[in-house]
PLY file of the C-alpha trace (Angstrom):
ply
format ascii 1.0
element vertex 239
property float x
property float y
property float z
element edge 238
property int vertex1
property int vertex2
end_header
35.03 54.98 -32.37
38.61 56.01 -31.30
40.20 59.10 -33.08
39.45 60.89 -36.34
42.24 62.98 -36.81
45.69 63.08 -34.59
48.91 64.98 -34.70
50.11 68.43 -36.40
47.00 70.11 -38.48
48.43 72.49 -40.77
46.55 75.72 -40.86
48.21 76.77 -44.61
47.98 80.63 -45.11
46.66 81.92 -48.62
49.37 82.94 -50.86
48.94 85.84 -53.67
50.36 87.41 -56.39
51.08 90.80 -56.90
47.14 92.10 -58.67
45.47 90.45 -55.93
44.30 87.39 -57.56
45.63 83.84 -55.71
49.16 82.28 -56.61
48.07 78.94 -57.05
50.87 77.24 -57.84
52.76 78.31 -54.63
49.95 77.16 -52.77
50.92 73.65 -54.07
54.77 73.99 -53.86
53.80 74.65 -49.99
51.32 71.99 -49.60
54.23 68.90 -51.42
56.97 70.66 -48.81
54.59 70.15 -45.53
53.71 66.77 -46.34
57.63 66.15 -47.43
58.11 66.93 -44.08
56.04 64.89 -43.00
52.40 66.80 -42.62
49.34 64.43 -42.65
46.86 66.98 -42.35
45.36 69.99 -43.94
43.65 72.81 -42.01
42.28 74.81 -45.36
40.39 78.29 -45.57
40.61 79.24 -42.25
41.52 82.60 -40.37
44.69 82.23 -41.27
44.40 81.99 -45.02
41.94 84.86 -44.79
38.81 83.48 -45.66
36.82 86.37 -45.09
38.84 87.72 -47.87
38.01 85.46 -50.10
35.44 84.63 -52.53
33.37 81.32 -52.74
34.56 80.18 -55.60
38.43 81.07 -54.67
37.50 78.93 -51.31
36.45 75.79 -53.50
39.68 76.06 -55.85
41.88 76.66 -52.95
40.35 73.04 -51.73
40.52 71.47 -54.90
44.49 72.91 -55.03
45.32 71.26 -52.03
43.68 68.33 -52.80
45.06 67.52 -56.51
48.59 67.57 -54.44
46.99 65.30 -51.07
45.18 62.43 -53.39
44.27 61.38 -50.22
47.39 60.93 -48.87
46.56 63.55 -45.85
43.40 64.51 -44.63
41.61 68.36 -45.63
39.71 69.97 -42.46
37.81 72.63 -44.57
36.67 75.35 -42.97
32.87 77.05 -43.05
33.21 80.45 -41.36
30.60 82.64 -42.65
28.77 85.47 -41.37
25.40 83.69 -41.63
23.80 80.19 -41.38
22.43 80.09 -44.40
25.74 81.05 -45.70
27.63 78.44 -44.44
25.38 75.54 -45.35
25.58 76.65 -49.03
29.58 76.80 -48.89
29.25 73.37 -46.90
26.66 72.34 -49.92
30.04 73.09 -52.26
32.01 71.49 -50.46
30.53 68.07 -50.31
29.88 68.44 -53.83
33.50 67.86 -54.52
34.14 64.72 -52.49
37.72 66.65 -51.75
37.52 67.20 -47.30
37.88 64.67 -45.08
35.78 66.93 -42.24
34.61 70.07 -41.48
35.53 72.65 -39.47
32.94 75.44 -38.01
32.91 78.56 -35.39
30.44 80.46 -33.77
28.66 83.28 -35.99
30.90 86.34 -35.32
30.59 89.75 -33.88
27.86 89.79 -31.95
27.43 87.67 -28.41
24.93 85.07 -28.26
23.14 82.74 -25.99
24.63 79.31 -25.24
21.26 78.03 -26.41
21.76 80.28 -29.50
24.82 78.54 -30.35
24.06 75.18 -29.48
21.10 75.79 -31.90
23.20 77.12 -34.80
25.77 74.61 -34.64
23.16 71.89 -34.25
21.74 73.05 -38.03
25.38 72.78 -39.19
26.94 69.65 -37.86
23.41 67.90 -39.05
23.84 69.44 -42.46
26.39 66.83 -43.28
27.52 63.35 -43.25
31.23 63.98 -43.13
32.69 64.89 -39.47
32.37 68.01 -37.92
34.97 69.87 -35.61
34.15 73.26 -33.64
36.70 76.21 -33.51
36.55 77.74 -29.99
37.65 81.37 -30.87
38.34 84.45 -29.43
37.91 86.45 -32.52
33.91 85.49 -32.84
31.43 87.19 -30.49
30.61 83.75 -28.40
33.11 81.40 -26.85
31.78 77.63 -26.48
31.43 77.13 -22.90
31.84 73.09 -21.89
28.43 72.54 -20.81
27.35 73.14 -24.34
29.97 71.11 -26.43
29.36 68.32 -23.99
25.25 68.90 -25.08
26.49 68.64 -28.85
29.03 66.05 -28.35
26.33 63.94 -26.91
22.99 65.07 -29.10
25.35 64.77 -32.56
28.05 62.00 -32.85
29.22 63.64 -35.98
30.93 66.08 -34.01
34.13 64.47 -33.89
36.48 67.39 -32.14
37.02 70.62 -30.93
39.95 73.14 -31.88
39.97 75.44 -28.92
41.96 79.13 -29.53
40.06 80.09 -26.49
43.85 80.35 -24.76
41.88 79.74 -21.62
42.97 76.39 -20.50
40.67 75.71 -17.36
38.13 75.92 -19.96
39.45 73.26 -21.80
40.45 71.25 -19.38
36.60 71.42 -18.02
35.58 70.48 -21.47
37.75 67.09 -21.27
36.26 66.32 -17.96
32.81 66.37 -19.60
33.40 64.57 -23.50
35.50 61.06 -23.28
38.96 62.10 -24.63
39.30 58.15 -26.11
36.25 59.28 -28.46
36.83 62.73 -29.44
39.55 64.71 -30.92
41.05 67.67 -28.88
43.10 69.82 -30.77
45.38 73.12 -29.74
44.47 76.18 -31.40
46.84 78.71 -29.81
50.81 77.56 -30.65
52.02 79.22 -27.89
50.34 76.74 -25.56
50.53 73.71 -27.90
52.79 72.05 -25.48
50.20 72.27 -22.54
47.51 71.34 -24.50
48.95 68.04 -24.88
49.94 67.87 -21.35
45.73 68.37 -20.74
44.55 65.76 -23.30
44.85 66.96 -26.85
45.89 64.64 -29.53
47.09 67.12 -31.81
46.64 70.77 -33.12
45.55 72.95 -35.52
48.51 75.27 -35.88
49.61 78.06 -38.20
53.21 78.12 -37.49
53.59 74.61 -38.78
53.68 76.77 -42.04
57.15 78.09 -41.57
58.06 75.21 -38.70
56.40 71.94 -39.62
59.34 69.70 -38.24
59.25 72.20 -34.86
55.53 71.25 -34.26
55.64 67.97 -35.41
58.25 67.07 -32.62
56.09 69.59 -29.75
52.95 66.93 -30.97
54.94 63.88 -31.03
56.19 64.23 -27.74
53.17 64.80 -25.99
51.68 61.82 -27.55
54.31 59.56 -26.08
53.64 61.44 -22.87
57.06 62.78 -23.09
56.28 65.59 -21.40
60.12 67.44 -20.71
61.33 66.75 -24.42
57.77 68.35 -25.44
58.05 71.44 -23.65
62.00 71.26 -24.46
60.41 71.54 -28.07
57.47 74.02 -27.26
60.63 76.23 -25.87
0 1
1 2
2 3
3 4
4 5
5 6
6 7
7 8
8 9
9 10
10 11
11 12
12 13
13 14
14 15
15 16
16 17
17 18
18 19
19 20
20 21
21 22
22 23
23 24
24 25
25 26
26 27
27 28
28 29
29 30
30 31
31 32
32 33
33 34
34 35
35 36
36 37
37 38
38 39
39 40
40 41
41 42
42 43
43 44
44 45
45 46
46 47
47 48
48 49
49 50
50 51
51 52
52 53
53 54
54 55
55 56
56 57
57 58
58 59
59 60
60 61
61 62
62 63
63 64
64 65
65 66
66 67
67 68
68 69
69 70
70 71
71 72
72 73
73 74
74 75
75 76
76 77
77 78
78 79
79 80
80 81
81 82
82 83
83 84
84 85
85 86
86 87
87 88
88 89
89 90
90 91
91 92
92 93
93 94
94 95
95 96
96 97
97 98
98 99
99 100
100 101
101 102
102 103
103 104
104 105
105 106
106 107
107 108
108 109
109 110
110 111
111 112
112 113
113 114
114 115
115 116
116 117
117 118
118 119
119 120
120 121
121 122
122 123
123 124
124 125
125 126
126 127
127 128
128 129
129 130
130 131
131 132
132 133
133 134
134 135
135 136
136 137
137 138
138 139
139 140
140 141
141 142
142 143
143 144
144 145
145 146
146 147
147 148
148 149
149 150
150 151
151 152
152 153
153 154
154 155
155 156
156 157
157 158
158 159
159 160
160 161
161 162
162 163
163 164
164 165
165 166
166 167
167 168
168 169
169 170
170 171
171 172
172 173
173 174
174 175
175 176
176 177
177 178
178 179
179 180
180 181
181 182
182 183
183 184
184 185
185 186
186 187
187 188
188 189
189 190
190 191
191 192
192 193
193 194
194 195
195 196
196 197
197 198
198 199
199 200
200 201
201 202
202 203
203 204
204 205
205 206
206 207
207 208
208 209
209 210
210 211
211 212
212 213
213 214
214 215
215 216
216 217
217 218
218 219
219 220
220 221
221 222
222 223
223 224
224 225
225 226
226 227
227 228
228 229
229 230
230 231
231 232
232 233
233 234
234 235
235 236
236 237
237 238
């Protein structure tokens, strides 16, 4: 099956004009600059662009405004982060009507701590929602962290979960969760730029990362170098 997505995801932030409403046109002015600098991928209405500031239908336009600069020349993680199930299958529902994202990204439902058997459950009923690939956000700003014992369970009961973003900044758990999914089949991605560097000393392929907004060429080279397994010039870069 080998790897779904590899190298620098850019986590774009949400620009905005002065009344409130979204600038648009900046938003594709940024998204032709990352890829002239040589971006391939997309991480779209995430944390970062303040999604839970933003409407539905400003979510599906800000999709549809990266993609009528991408044509499918880099891929579009989209992001579901609602507060409720039900509310992220019908964004999800939107999304796949447009044909625009390459793959999904989802989290666990936020402020309130759940089960692991709670969460395996509710991400079940989203990856199974739809055909595209699914990645999971391990993040400290939810109420529930992923633990490795249950993204091995989904990695192995749902092969449409292609990868895992982890933010956790706790890297023993991540490097338990690459002793548990093969790393040849699945796509671990950094979430935490700080640590990018390490992260792809410990088996990630690439990562989600919001300072490739102002720094693409910076994390680029931090990603590049870990691939080779050039591990001083990556941390040289990380530094």
């Amino acid at each position: 099956m080998g790897h779904f997505i590899t190298g620098v995801v850019d986590e774009i932030l949400t620009p905005f004009n002065e009344d409130g409403t979204i600038n648009y046109e900046q938003t594709k002015e940024m998204i032709a600059w990352h890829m002239s600098m040589g971006i391939e991928n997309f991480f779209v209405n995430g944390l970062g662009a303040e999604c839970h500031s933003l409407t539905t239908e400003e979510k599906i336009n800000l999709l549809k405004t990266v993609y009528s600069v991408t044509q499918g020349k880099a891929k579009i993680m989209v992001c579901a982060f609602e507060n409720s199930l039900e509310q992220n299958k019908e964004l999800l529902d939107k999304y796949e009507e447009t044909g625009m994202a390459d793959c999904y990204c989802i989290t666990a439902p936020p402020f309130f701590k759940h089960t692991q058997e709670a969460l395996y459950d509710y991400s079940a009923q989203l990856i199974n929602h739809v055909k595209k690939p699914v990645y999971i956000y391990n993040c400290v700003q939810m109420g529930t962290m992923y633990s490795p014992d249950t993204l091995a369970r989904l990695s192995e009961n749902h092969p449409n979960l292609r990868g895992f973003k982890d933010a956790s900044v706790d890297i023993l758990n991540f490097i338990q969760c690459t002793l548990r999914i093969d790393p040849e089949n699945f796509d671990f991605l950094g979430g935490c730029d700080g640590l990018d560097g390490i992260m792809m000393m410990c088996g990630s392929v690439g990562c989600v990362s919001f300072m490739a907004v102002p720094f693409p060429k910076e994390m680029i080279d931090i990603v590049k170098y870990g691939l080779e397994g050039n591990y001083k010039k990556c941390m040289e870069a990380q530094h």
